[in-house]
TORKOL-383406 format. One line per field, with one value per residue (C-alpha): residue in one letter; x, y, z. Coordinates in pm, whole numbers. Layout:
fimar: [A; ...] .
X: [X; ...] .
Y: [Y; ...] .
Z: [Z; ...] .
END
This chain:
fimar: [X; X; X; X; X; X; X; X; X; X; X; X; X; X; X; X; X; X; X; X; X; X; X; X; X; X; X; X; X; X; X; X; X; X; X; X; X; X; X; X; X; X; X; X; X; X; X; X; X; X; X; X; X; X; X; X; X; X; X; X; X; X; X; X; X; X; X; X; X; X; X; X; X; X; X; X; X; X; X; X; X; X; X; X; X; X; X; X; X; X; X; X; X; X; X; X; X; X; X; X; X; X; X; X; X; X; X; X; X; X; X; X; X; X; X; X; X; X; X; X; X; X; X; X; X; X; X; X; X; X; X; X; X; X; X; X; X; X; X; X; X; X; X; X; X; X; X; X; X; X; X; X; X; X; X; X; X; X; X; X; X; X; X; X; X; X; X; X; X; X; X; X; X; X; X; X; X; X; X; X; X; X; X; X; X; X; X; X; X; X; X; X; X; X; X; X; X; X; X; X; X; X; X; X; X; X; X; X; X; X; X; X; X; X; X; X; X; X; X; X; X; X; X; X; X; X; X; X; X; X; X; X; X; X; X; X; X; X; X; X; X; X; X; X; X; X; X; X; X; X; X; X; X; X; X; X; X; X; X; X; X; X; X; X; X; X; X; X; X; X; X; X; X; X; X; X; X; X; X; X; X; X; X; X; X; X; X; X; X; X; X; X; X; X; X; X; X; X; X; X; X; X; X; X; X; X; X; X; X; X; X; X; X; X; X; X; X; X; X; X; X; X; X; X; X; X; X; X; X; X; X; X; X; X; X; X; X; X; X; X; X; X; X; X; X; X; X; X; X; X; X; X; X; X; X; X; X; X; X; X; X; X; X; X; X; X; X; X; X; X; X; X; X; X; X; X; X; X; X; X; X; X; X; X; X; X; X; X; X; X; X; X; X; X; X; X; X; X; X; X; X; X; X; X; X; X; X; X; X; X; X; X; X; X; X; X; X; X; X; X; X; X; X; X; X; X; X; X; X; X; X; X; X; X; X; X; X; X; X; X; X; X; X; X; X; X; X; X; X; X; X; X; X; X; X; X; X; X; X; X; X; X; X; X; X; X; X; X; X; X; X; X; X; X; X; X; X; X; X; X; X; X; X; X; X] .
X: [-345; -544; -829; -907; -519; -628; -424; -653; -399; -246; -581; -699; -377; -416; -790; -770; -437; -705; -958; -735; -608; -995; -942; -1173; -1049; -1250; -1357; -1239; -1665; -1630; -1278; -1471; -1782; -1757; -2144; -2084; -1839; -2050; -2163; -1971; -1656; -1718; -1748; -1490; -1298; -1428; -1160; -868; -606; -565; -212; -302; -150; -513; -670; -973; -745; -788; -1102; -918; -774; -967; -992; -1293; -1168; -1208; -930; -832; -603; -825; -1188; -1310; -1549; -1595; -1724; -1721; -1329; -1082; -948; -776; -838; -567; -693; -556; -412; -162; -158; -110; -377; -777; -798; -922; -665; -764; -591; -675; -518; -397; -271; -550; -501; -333; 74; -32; 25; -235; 20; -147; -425; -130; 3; -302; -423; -84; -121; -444; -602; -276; -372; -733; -667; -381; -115; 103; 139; 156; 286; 534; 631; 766; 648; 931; 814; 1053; 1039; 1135; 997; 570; 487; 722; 548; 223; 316; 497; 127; -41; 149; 116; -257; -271; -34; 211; 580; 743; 1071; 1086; 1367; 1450; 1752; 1987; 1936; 1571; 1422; 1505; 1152; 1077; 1363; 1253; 873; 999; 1179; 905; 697; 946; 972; 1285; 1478; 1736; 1876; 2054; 2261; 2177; 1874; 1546; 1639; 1809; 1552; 1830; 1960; 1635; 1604; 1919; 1878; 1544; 1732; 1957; 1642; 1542; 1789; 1900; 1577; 1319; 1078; 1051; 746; 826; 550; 679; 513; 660; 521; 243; -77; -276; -124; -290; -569; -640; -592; -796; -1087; -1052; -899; -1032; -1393; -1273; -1202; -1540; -1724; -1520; -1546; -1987; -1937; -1762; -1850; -2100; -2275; -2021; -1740; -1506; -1295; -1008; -688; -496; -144; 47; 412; 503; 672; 521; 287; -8; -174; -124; -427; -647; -637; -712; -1068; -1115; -1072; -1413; -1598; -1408; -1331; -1102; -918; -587; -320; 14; 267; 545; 909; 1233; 1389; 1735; 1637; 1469; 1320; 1001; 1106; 1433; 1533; 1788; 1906; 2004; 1980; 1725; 1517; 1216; 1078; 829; 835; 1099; 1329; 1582; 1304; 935; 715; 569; 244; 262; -12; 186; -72; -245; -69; -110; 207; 544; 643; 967; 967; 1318; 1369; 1484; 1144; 991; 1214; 1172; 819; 829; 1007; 735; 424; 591; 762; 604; 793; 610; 283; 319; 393; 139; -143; 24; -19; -442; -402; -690; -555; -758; -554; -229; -334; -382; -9; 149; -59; 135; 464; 759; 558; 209; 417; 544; 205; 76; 348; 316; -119; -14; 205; -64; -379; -101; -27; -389; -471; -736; -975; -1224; -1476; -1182; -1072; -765; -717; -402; -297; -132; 6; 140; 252; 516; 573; 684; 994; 1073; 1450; 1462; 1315; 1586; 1882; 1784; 1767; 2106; 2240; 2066; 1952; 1640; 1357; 1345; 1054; 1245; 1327; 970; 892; 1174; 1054; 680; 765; 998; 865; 518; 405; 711; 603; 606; 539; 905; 1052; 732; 666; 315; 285; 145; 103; 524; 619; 365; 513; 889; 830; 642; 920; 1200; 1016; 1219; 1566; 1419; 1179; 1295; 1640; 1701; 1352; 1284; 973; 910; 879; 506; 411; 550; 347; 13; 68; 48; -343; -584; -796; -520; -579; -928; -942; -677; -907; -1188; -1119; -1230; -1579; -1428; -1171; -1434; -1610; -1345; -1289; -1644; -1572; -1254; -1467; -1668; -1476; -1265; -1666; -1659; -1924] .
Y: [1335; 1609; 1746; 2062; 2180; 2350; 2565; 2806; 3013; 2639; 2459; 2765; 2726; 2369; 2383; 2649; 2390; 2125; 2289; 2382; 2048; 1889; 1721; 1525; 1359; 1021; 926; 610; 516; 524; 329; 42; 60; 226; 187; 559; 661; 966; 862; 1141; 965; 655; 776; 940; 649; 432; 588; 613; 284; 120; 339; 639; 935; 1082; 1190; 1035; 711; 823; 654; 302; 267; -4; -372; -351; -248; -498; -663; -472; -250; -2; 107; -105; -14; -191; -514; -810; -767; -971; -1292; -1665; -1950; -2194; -2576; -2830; -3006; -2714; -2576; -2972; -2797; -2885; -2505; -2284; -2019; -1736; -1479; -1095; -923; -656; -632; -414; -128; 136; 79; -281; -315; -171; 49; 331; 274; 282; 603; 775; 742; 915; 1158; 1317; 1344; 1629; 1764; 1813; 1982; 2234; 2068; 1980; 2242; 2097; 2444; 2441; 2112; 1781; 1417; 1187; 837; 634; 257; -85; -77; -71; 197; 511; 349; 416; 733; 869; 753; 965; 1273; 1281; 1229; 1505; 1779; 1733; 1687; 1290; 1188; 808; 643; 310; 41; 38; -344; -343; -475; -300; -248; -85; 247; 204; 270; 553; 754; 697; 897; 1176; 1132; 1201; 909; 856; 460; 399; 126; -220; -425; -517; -552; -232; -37; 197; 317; 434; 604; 787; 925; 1037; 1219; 1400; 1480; 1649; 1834; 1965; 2023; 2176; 2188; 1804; 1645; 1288; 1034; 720; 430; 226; 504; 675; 547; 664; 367; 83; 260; 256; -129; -163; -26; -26; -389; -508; -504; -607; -953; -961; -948; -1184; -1426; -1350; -1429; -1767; -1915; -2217; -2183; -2409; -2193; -2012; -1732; -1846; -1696; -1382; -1419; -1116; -992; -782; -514; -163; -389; -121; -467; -637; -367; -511; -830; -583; -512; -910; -967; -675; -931; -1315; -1257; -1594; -1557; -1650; -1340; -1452; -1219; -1372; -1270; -1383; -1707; -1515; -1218; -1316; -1042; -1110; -1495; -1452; -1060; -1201; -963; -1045; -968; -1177; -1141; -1175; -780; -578; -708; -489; -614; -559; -377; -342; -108; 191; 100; -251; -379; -675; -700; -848; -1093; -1413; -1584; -1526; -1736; -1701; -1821; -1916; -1711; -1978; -2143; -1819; -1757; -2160; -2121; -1815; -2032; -2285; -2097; -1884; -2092; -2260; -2651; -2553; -2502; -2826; -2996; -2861; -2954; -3306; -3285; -3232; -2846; -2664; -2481; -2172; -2136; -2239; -1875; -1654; -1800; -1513; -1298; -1371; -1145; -1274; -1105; -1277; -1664; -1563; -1560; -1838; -2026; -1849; -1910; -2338; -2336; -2135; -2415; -2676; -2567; -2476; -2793; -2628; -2837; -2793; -2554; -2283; -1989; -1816; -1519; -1349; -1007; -1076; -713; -775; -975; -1155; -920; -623; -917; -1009; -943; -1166; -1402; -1373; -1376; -1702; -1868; -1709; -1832; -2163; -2229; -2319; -2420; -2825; -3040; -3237; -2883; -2817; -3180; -3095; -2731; -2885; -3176; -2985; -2632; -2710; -3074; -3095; -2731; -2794; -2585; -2525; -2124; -2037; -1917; -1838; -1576; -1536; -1211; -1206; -1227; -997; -736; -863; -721; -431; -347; -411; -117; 109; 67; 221; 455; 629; 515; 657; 774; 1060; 908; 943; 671; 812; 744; 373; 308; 399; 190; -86; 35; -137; 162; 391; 138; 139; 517; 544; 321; 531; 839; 769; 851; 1256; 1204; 1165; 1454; 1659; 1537; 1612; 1938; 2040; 1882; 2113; 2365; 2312; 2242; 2070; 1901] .
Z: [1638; 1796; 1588; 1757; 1650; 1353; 1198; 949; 808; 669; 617; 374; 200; 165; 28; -209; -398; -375; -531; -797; -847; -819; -543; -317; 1; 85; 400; 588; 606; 192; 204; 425; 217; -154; -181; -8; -300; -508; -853; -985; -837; -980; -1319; -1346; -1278; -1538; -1762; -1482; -1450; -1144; -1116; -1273; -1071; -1128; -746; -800; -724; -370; -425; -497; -145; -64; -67; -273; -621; -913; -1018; -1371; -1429; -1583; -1546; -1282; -981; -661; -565; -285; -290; -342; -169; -186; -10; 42; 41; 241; -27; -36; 312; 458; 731; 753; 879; 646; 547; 348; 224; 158; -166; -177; -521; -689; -454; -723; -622; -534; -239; 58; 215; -4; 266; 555; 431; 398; 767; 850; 583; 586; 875; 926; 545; 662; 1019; 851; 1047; 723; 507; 98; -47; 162; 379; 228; 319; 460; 454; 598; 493; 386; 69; -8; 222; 97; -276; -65; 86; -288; -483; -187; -223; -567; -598; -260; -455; -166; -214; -115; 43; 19; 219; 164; 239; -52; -127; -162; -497; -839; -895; -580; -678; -1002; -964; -739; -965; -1236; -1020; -911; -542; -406; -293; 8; 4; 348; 432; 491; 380; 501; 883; 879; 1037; 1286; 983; 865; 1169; 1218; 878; 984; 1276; 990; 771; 1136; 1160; 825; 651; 881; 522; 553; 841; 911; 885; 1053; 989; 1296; 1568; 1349; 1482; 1168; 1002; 1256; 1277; 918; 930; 1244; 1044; 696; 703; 1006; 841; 522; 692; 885; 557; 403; 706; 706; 338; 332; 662; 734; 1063; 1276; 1129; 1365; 1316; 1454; 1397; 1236; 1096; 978; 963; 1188; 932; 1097; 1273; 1139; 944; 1307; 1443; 1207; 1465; 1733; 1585; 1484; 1867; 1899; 1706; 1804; 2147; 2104; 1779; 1805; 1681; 1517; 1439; 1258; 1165; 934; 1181; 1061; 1236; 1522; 1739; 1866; 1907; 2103; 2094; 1794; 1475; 1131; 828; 563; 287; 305; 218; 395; 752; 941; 1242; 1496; 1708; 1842; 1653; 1884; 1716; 1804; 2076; 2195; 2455; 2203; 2002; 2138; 1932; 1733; 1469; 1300; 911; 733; 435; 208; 272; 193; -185; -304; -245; -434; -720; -666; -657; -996; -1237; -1507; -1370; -1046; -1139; -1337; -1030; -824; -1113; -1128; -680; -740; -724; -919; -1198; -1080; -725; -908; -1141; -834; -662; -831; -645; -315; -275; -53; 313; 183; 152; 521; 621; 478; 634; 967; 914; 863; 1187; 1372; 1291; 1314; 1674; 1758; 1624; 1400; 1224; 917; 1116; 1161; 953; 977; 776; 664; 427; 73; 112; -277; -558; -690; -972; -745; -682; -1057; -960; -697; -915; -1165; -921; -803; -1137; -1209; -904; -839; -1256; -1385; -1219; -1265; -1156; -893; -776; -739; -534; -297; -208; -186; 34; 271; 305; 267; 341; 639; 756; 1160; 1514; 1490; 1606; 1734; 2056; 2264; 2496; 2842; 3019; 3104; 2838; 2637; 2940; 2819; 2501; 2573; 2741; 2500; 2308; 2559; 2421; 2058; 2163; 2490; 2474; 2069; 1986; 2241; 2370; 2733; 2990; 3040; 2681; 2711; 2998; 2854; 2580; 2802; 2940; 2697; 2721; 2580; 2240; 2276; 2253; 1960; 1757; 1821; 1649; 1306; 1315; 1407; 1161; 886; 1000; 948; 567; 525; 668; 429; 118; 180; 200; -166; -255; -556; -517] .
END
């Protein structure tokens, strides 16, 4: 994204809807720290829900909100951590939530750094241009809640045998939805129909998550900090941060490791992956379902120079756990295993990606061998209640949830978690799959050999990531402009 491509004619178009629809944009500094937020902004939204399509939600992308569903303001943020009587690990693991960003789910945030800093330069035209957000799932939610609160126009495509919830909350907010073939791992599809979209309908401007780099650099700021707070916050002064676990999905959360290695030169970065579709581990495919993590291929946006492992997690570790940390025979257990009642509350909070981190976070200090002095943070990107189906279609498959059910799925896929499918990586084979980005991106993609090789130049990442600061500017700049104060 090139600031100095303005396009006037476009930008003056675009202010003068904003002003009409009172519209302000916020910055990325006031997404990091909402101490910046005006006072007018904040209260107005003492009378705006969490998920109001209301712009001054624009406001709420941030991992600071308080966790109610209407009225709230800001605070410390919002986070979980995981005692060893759970985790089986003397590592601290603590999780990040993201449910009380408004969609629940932070790929609001995500969508936004793809979205705006084109709205504010004139290069995507609202009156006239539709969004295409191409996805798995959270992040055409993200990208439909955007458009609306921005008075732009949303294309969400999605596999067809994503959750219920997911096309549901979609048509409730009138985006227009495409469902291609496949499920979660079905990524090519996405793309192809993309290619279509391309072709057919030269109204619509693709914003692809996997190759947009406004998406990791959102993380590598916005959530990036979040965690160094949190870590300042919780630490004792022998405490280490030592590790970051995250899905790979778009890999845009995985940047957010890219700015914790700024500050902890020596933090170990996981990304993991669903064992039944292997990628990253073994250049396998599959299909598997465990939502919001993407396959089959390596994200443009991925910095695999920097991920130190890959860890593949089972899916039907991931959905008993889900069982576990959800139904009323497994919290019993858990309070009958020592668990305080409080943590057994906040389980729901974890969505089927966030339990693939937490297992992917235990194999990571289990491998490490990580010890009480070292925290390892990971994203709950959402909750269990955007996966209510899935919830229902195993009890009508498997039955009720029983308490011996409950012992088994906490002995094996807990207490027996292991070092098993995971892999670390030395300079090869960081290279290996740098290079296995070339049969999507050059091969189908259109990228150039040239662009694949820069992405391998740490500079080229280091210069990406430092763009924000005239990014904001420019918000400031079109603010002013629809001037309302």
């Amino acid at each position: 994204m090139k600031l100095d491509q303005i396009n006037e004619e476009v930008l003056a178009k675009t202010v003068a809807l904003c002003r009409e629809r009172g519209i302000t944009v916020p910055t990325f500094a006031q997404m990091k720290d909402p101490d910046r937020v005006p006072q007018s902004v904040k209260d107005r939204l003492r009378d705006v829900g969490l998920w109001d399509v209301d712009p001054a939600n624009l406001f709420r992308i941030s991992w600071k909100n308080e966790p109610v569903e209407k009225g709230g303001l800001y605070g410390e943020g919002n986070w979980i951590e995981f005692p060893s009587e759970l985790t089986g690990v003397p590592a601290r693991i603590i999780g990040i939530v993201g449910n009380y960003f408004p969609t629940g789910a932070h790929k609001v945030g995500a969508a936004f750094g793809c979205l705006v800093p084109r709205l504010v330069t004139g290069q995507f035209d609202p009156t006239s241009q539709k969004a295409v957000w191409p996805s798995t799932g959270n992040y055409c939610r993200g990208g439909a809640f955007d458009c609306a609160l921005l008075a732009c126009t949303a294309v969400a495509i999605l596999p067809e045998e994503m959750s219920r919830e997911r096309f549901e909350w979609l048509e409730s907010i009138n985006a227009e939805i495409i469902a291609t073939p496949g499920c979660e791992s079905n990524v090519k599809e996405i793309y192809d129909k993309c290619w279509e979209i391309r072709r057919t309908r030269p109204d619509c401007v693709i914003f692809n998550q996997f190759e947009e780099f406004g998406n990791a650099i959102w993380h590598y700021h916005v959530t990036g900090s979040f965690i160094e707070e949190v870590f300042h916050r919780v630490a004792g002064p022998k405490d280490r941060l030592a590790g970051y676990a995250s899905a790979t999905g778009s890999a845009g959360t995985l940047a957010a490791g890219d700015y914790l290695r700024t500050i902890a030169p020596g933090i170990r970065i996981t990304a993991n992956e669903a064992l039944q579709c292997p990628t990253l581990l073994m250049c396998g495919f599959g299909g598997h379902r465990i939502e919001g993590i993407g396959d089959k291929h390596i994200p443009w946006i991925h910095n695999v120079r920097n991920t130190d492992v890959v860890c593949a997690i089972d899916d039907e570790q991931v959905v008993a756990l889900a069982r576990l940390f959800n139904e009323p025979a497994g919290h019993d257990y858990l309070s009958g295993q020592g668990i305080d009642s409080a943590l057994i509350d906040q389980l729901p909070l974890l969505g089927l990606s966030a339990i693939c981190n937490m297992l992917s976070a235990i194999k990571t200090a289990q491998y490490y061998e990580m010890d009480e002095r070292d925290v390892v943070f990971i994203p709950l990107t959402d909750a269990m209640s955007l996966y209510n189906s899935r919830l229902e279609e195993q009890r009508e498959t498997h039955g009720p949830y029983t308490n011996v059910l409950a012992a088994s799925h906490f002995a094996r896929y807990l207490q027996a978690t292991t070092t098993d499918h995971m892999r670390e990586l030395n300079y090869v084979d960081r290279k290996v799959l740098h290079n296995f980005k070339y049969f999507t991106w050059v091969e189908q993609q259109q990228r150039s050999v040239e662009d694949l090789r820069r992405l391998w130049d740490p500079d080229f990442w280091s210069e990406t990531f430092s763009v924000v600061d005239a990014w904001d500017k420019q918000i400031e700049a079109f603010n002013n402009e629809v001037g309302l104060g």
